[in-house]
C-alpha positions as CSV (number, residue, x, y, z in Angstrom):
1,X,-50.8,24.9,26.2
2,X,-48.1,23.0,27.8
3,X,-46.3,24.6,31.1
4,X,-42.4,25.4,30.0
5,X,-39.9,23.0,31.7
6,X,-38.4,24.6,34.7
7,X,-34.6,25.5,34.0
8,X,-33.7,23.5,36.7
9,X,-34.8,20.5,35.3
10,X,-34.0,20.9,31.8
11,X,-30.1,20.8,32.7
12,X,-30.3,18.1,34.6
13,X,-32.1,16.3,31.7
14,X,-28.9,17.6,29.2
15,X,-26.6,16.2,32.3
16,X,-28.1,13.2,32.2
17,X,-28.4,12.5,29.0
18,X,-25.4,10.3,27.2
19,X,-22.9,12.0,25.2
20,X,-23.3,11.7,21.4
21,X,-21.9,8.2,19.6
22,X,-19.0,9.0,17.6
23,X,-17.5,7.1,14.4
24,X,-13.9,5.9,13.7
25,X,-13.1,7.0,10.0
26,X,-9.6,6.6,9.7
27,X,-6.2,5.1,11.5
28,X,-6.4,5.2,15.2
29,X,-9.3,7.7,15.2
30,X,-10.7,11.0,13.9
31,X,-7.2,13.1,13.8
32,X,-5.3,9.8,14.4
33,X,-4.7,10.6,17.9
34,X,-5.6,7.3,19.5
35,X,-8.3,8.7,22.0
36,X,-12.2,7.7,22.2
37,X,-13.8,10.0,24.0
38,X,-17.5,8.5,24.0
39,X,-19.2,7.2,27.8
40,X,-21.7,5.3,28.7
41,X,-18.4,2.6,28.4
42,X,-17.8,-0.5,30.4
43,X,-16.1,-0.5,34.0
44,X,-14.8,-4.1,33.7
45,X,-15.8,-7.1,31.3
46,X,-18.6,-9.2,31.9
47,X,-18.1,-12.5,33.8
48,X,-19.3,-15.0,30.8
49,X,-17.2,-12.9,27.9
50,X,-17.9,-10.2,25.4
51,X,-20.6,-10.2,24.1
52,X,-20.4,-10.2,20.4
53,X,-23.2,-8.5,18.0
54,X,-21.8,-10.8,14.5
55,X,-19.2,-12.1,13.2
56,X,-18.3,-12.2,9.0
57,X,-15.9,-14.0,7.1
58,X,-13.5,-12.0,6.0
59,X,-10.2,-13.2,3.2
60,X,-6.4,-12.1,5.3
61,X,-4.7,-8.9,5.8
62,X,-3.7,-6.7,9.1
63,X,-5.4,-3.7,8.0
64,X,-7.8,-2.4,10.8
65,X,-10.8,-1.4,10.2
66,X,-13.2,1.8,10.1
67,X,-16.0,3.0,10.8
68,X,-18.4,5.5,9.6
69,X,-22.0,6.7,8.5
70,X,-23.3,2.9,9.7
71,X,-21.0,1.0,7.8
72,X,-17.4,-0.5,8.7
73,X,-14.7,-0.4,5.7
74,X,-11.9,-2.9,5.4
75,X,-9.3,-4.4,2.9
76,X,-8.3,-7.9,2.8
77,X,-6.3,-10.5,0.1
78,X,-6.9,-13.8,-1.0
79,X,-4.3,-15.3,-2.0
80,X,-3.7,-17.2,-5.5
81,X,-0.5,-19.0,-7.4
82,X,2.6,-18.0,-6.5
83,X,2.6,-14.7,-5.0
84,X,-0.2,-13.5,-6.9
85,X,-3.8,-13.1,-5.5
86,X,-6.6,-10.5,-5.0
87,X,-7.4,-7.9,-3.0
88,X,-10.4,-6.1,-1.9
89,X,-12.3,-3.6,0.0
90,X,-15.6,-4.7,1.3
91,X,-18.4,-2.1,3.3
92,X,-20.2,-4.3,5.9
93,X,-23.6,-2.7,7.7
94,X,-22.2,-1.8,11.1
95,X,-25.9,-3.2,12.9
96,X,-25.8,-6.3,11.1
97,X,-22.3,-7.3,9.6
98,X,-23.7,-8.0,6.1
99,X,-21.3,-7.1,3.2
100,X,-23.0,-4.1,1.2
101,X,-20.4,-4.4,-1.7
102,X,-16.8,-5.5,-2.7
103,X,-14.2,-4.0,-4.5
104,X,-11.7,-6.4,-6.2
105,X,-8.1,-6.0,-7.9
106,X,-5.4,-8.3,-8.7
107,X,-1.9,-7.8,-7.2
108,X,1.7,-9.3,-7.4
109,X,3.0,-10.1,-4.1
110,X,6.3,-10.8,-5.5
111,X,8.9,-8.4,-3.6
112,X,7.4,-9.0,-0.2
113,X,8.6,-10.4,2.3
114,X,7.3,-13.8,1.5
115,X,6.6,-14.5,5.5
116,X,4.2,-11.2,5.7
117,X,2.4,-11.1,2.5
118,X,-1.0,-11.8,3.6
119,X,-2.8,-8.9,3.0
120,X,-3.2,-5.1,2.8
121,X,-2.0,-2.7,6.0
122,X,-3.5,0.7,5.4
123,X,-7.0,1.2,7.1
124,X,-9.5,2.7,4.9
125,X,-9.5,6.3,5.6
126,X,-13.2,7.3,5.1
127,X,-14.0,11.1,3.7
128,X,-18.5,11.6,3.8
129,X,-19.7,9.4,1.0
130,X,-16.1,8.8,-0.1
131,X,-13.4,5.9,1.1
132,X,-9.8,6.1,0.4
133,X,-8.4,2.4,0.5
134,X,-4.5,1.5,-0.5
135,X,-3.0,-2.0,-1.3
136,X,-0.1,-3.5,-0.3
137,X,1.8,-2.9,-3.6
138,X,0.5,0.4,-4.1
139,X,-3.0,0.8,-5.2
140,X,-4.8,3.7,-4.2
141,X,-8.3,3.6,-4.4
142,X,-11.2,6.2,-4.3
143,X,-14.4,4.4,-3.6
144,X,-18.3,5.5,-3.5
145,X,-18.9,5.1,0.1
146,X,-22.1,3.3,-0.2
147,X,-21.9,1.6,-3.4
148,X,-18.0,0.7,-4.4
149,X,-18.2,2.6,-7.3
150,X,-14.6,3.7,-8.1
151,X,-14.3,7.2,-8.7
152,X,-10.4,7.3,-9.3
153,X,-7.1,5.5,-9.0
154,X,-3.8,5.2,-8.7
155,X,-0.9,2.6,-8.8
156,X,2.3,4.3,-7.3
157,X,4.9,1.5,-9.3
158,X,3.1,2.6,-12.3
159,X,2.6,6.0,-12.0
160,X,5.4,7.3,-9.9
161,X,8.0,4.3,-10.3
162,X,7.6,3.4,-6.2
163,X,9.9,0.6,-5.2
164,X,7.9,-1.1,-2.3
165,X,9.5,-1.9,0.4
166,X,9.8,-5.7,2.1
167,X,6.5,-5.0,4.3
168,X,4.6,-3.7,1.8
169,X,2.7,-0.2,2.0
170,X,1.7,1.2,4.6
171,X,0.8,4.7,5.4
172,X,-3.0,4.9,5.4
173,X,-4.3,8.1,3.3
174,X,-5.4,11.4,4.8
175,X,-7.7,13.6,4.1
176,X,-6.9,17.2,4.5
177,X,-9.8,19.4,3.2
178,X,-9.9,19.1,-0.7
179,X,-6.8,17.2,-0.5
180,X,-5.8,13.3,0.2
181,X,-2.4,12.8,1.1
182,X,-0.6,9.7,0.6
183,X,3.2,8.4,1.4
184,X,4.1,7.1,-1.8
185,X,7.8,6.9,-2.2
186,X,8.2,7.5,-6.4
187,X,10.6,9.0,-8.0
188,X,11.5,13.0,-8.8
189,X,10.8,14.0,-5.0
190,X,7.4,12.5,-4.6
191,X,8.0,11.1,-1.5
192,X,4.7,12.1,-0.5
193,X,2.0,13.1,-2.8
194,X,-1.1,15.0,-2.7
195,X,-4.3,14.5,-4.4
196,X,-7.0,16.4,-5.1
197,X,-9.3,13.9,-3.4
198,X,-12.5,14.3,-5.8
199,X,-10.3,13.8,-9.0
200,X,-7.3,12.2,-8.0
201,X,-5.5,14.9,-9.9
202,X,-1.8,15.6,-8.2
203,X,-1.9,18.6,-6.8
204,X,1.4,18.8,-4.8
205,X,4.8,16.2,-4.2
206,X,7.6,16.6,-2.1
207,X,10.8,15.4,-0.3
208,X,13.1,13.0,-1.9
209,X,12.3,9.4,-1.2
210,X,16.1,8.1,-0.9
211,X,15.9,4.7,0.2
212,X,12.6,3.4,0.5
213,X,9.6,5.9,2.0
214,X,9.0,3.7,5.3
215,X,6.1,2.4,6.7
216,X,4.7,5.2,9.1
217,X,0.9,7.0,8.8
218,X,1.1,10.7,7.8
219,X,-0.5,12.7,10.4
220,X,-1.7,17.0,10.7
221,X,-1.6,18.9,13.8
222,X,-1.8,22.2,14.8
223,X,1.2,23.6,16.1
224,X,3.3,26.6,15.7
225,X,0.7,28.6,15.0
226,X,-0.3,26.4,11.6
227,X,-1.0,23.4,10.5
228,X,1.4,21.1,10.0
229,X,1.7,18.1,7.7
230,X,4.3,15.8,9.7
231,X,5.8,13.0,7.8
232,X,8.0,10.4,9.3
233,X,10.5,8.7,7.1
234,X,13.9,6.8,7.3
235,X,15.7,9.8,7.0
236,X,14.3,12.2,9.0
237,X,11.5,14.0,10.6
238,X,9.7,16.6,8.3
239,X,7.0,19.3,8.7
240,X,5.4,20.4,5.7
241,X,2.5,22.7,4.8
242,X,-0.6,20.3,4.2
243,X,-1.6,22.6,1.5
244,X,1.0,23.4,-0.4
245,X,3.8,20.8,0.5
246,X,6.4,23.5,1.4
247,X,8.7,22.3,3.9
248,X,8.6,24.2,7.3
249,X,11.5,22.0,9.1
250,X,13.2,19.0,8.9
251,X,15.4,16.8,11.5
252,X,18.0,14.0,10.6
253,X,17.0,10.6,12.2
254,X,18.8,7.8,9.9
255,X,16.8,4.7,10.9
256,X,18.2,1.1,9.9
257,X,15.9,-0.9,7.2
258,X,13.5,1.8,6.4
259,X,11.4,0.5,9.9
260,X,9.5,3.7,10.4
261,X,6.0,2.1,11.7
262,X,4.7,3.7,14.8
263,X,2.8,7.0,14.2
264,X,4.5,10.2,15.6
265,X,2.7,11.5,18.4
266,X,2.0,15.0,19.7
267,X,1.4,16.4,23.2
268,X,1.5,19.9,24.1
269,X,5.1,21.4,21.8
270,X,6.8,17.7,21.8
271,X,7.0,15.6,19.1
272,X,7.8,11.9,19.7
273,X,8.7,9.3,17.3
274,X,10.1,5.8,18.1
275,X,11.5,2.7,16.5
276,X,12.9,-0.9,17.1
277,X,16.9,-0.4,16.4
278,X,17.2,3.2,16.6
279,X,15.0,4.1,19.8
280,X,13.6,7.3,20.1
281,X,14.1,11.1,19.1
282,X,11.7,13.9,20.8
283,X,11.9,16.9,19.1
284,X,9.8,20.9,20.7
285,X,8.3,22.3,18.1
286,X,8.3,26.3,18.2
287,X,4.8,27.9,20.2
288,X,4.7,30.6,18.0
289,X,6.4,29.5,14.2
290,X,6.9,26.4,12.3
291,X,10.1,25.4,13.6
292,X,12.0,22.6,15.7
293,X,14.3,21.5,17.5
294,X,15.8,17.9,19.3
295,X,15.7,17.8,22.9
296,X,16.8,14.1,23.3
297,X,17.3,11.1,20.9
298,X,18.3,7.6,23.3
299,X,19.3,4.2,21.7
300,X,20.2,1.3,23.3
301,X,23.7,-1.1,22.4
302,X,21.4,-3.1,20.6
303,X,17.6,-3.9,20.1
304,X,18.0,-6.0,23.2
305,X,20.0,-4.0,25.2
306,X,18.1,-0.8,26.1
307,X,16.8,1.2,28.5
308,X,14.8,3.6,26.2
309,X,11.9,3.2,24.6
310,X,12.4,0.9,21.0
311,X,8.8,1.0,19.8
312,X,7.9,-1.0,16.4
313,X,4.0,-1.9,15.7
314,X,3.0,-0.3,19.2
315,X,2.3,3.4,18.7
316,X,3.1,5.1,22.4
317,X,1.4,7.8,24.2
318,X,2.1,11.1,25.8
319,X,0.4,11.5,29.5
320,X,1.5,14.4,31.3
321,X,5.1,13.8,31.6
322,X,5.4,10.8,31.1
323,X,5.5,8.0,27.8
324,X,4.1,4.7,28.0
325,X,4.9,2.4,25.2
326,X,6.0,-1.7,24.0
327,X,9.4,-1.6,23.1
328,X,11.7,-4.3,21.2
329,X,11.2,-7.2,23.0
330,X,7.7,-6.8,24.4
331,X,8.2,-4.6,27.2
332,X,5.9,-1.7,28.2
333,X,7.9,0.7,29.5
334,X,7.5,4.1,31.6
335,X,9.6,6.6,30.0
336,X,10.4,10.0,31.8
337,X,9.2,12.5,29.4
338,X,11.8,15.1,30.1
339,X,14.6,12.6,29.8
340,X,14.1,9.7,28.3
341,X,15.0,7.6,30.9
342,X,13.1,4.2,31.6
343,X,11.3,4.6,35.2
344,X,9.8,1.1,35.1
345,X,9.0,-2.0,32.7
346,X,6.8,-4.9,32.6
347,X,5.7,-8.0,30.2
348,X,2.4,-8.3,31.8
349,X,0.5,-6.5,29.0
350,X,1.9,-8.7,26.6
351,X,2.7,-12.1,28.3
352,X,6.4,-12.9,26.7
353,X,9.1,-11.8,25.8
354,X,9.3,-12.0,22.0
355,X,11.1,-10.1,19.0
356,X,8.0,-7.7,17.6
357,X,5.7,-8.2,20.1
358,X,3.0,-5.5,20.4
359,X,0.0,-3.6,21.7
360,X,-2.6,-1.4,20.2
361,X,-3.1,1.5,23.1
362,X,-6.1,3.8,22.9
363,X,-6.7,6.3,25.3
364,X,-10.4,6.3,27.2
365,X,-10.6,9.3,30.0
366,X,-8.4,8.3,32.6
367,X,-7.4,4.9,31.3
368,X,-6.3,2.7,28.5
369,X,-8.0,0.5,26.7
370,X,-5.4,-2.1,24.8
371,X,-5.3,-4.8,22.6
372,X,-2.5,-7.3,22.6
373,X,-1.5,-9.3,19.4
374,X,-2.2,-12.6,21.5
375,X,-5.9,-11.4,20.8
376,X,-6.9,-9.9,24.2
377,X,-8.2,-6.6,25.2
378,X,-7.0,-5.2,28.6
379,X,-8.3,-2.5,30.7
380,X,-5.5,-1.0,32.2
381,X,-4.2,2.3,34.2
382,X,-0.7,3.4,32.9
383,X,1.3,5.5,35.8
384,X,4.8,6.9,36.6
385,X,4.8,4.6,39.2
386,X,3.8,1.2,36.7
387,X,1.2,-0.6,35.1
388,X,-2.1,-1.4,36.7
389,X,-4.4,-4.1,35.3
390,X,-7.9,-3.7,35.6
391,X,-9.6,-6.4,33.6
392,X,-8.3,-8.4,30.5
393,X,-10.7,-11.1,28.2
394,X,-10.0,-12.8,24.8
395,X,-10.9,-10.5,22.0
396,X,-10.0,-12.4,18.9
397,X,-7.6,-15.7,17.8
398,X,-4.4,-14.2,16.4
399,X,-4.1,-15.9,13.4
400,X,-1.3,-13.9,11.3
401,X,2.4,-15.1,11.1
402,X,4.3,-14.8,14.2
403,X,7.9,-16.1,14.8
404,X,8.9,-18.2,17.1
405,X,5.6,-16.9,19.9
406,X,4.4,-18.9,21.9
407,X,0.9,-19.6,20.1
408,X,2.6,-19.9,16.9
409,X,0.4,-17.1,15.6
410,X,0.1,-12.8,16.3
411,X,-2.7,-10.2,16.4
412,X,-1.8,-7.4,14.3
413,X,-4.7,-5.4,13.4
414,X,-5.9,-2.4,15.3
415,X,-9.4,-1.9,16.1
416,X,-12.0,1.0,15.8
417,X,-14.0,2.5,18.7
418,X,-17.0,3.3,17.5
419,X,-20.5,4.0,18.5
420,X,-19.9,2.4,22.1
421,X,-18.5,-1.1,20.7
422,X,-15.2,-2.1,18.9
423,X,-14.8,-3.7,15.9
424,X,-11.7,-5.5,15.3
425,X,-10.4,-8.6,12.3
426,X,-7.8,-11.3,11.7
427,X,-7.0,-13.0,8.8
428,X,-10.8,-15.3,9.0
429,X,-13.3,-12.7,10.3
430,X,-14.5,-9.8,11.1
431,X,-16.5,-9.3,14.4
432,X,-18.1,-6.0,16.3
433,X,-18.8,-6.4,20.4
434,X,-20.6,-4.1,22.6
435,X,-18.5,-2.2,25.3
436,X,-21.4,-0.2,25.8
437,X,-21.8,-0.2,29.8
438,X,-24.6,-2.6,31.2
């Protein structure tokens, strides 16, 4: 009979051991918080480049990727005459990169802004063996994981009389125990919809779209004392009960051209949301009920002209007291929490000053890993005193429409963090690299 391991030694072997992988299932993360949590990372990038495990053709569209149970989901379009084309959603093995199936449907692009249309926005959102994809114009999809199969389906002009709005649809769909929820804008108050996410059977709608239903991600958070279902739109800030759709709260922000895009973020009792002409409301959400109220809301004179934050594509982040985010013209700015006042700026992260231009920050322990839609990644340490740069390599060729830049092209697509690499596309591949610490 074998002698028992000391004690001693067996918690040093569980200390020394590396903290489980982790997947990527849905937009910016499991929860959609932005954070990747997994060691065993990289310090600073190797001297001759990333190294780069493959690389697959893929057709155009900025939807990011995900990344679950070995296998990364995406959407893409390809287009056809006119306006009209096809999309898909393809499963690629996450070792390998080979395409384990396709899902194709036709769509009219006609509506879109003609400049943009190049492909689907919504990443995947990825439920055990089932994958919730959404088009452009509207098509939801319920997908076998590992085969394609389509297990149900909806089309949100048809079915609910959505008018899509000039960027196309956006909010990725979440899963919220039996439920998927999905931003889909139709008429009679269905704003936003639930599913039941086996059968695709409505289950709940609420809030009444007005305008157009915007292009930010739904996201759930505990708070209050409950969960809450928080849904940005170009109205207003609203907090409804994910399983029911009753409305806990809501908060009057009128925001110009329906350009509700960055994800509301969450840290501690403060909501933040963010956009490019309107700026930036924070609301406190009650400790101990389902309630809320504004503690600041800061605009500049114009989308030029401001000292706030005016975040578009770039969703910002909470640390401590402070938010770090890209604002209007490319800036990433240090905003005083408690204020909203601008403490410092700088273009270094992104290179120029340029309308839209964007970033893709994920938080990793004590620093930020970021992307920047000229197709680097960065290392980086964001502080109330500035921005620190660590390391910074090319990632990808931005290959997506992008006025007047100075490479004639952008990088919109955010990545997944998964299993100690990233996987990121344009609008020609698809590739996965290894940040996996040597």
């Amino acid at each position: 009979m074998k002698p028992l391991l000391p004690a001693s030694l067996l918690l040093l072997c569980a200390l020394t051991l590396p903290a489980p992988a982790e997947d990527w299932p849905e937009w910016r993360g499991r929860g959609r918080l932005g954070v990747w949590t997994e060691t065993g990372i990289l310090k600073a990038f190797p001297e001759g480049g990333l190294e780069y495990d493959w690389r697959t053709p893929v057709r155009a569209g900025y939807a990011g990727p995900s990344v679950a149970d070995g296998r990364v989901f995406v959407t893409d379009f390809e287009a056809g005459e006119g306006m009209a084309g096809t999309e898909r959603a393809l499963a690629l093995d996450e070792e390998t990169g080979e395409i384990l199936w396709t899902r194709e449907w036709p769509v009219d692009y006609a509506g879109l802004a003609p400049t943009y249309a190049i492909g689907p926005r919504a990443t995947p959102t990825v439920d055990g063996n089932r994958v919730y994809a959404l088009g452009a114009k509207g098509a939801l999809f319920c997908l076998a994981a590992d085969t394609g199969e389509v297990h149900w389906k909806k089309d949100f002009v048809e079915d609910y009389g959505t008018r899509v709005p000039t960027w196309g649809m956006a909010g990725a769909p979440l899963v919220e125990g039996d439920l998927v929820i999905a931003l889909v804008g139709g008429d009679d108050d269905a704003l936003v919809v639930a599913f039941d996410k086996r059968t695709g059977r409505e289950v709940w709608r609420a809030l009444d779209t007005g305008s157009e239903p915007g292009y930010s991600q739904p996201v759930v958070f505990d708070v209050g004392g409950t969960r809450q279902l928080i849904v940005w739109h170009p109205r207003g800030v609203a907090s409804l009960a994910p399983r029911t759709g009753q409305i806990h709260w809501e908060i009057p922000f009128d925001v110009d051209l329906g350009m509700t895009v960055a994800t509301p973020v969450l840290a501690d009792h403060r909501l933040l949301v963010s956009c490019f002409f309107n700026g930036s409301l924070l609301l406190e959400l009650a400790e101990d009920a389902a309630e809320a109220r504004t503690l600041w809301q800061i605009s500049g004179l114009s989308e030029i002209d401001s000292d706030g934050l005016h975040a578009l594509i770039t969703t910002p982040v909470i640390d401590g007291d402070w938010i770090y985010g890209v604002g209007s013209y490319g800036e990433l700015r240090g905003i005083d929490l408690t204020t909203g006042k601008r403490r410092w700026e700088s273009l270094d992260l992104v290179g120029e000053k340029a309308r839209w231009a964007a970033a893709f920050i994920v938080r990793h322990g004590d620093r930020y890993i970021i992307n920047n839609d000229r197709g680097e990644l960065i290392l980086a340490d964001l502080t109330p005193d500035g921005y620190r740069e660590i390391d910074r390599t090319p990632l990808i060729a931005p290959t997506s429409p992008g006025s007047a830049r100075e490479l004639g092209a952008v990088h919109w697509s955010h990545p997944a963090y998964a299993n100690r690499h990233l996987v990121v596309r344009n609008d020609r591949e698809i590739v996965r690299v290894n940040l996996g610490a040597p």
